[in-house]
N, C-alpha and C positions, 0 to 999 in steps of 0.2 A: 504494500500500500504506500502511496507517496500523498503529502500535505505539502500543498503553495504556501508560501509564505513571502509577504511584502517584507523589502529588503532597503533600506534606507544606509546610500554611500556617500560619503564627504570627502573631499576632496580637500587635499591640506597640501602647506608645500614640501612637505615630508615626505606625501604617498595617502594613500585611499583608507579609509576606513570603514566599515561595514556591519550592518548589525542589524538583526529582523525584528518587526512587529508581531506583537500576538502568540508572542514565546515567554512561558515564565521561566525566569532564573536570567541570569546576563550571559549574551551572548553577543562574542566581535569578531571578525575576522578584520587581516590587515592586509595591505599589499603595494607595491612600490605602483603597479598598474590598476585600473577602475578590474581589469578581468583577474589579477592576481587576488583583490581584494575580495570579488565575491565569490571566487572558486575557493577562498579560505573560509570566510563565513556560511559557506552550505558545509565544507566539513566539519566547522565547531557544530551546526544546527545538526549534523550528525552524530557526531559524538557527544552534546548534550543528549540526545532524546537515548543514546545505547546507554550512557551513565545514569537517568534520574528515571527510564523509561516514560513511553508514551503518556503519560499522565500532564507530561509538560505543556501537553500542545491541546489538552481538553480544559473545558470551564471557559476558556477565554474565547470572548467575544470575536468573533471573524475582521479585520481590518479591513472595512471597506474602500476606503480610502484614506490616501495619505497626503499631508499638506506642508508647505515648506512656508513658514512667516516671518516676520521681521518686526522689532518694536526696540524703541530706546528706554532704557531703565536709567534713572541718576544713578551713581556709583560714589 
């Protein structure tokens, strides 16, 4: 059986970072390229669900959509 999961990547000037929606516990994959980064975070979303088993990816609500916003905070 396979589960989609939304994948939310950033782009730094370091290299890519990666990490899914709708998954409990933290999960990141990293990578010098946008494809090294997300070929790393489907093998973390792997090896979490073989470590904590399938229970990870039940209860939570499905990610319909995902949104990218911006706002100024005082600091």
């Amino acid at each position: 059986m396979q589960k989609q999961f939304k994948i939310i990547v950033e782009k730094h000037t370091d290299g890519y970072v990666a990490y899914p929606l709708g998954l409990k516990g933290v999960v990141v994959g990293e990578g010098d390229t946008y494809e090294e980064a997300l070929a790393d975070v489907k093998s973390a979303i792997s090896f979490h669900i073989q470590s904590f088993g399938a229970d990870v990816t039940e209860g939570e609500l499905p990610v319909l959509e995902a949104f990218v916003a911006e706002t100024r905070v005082a600091v």
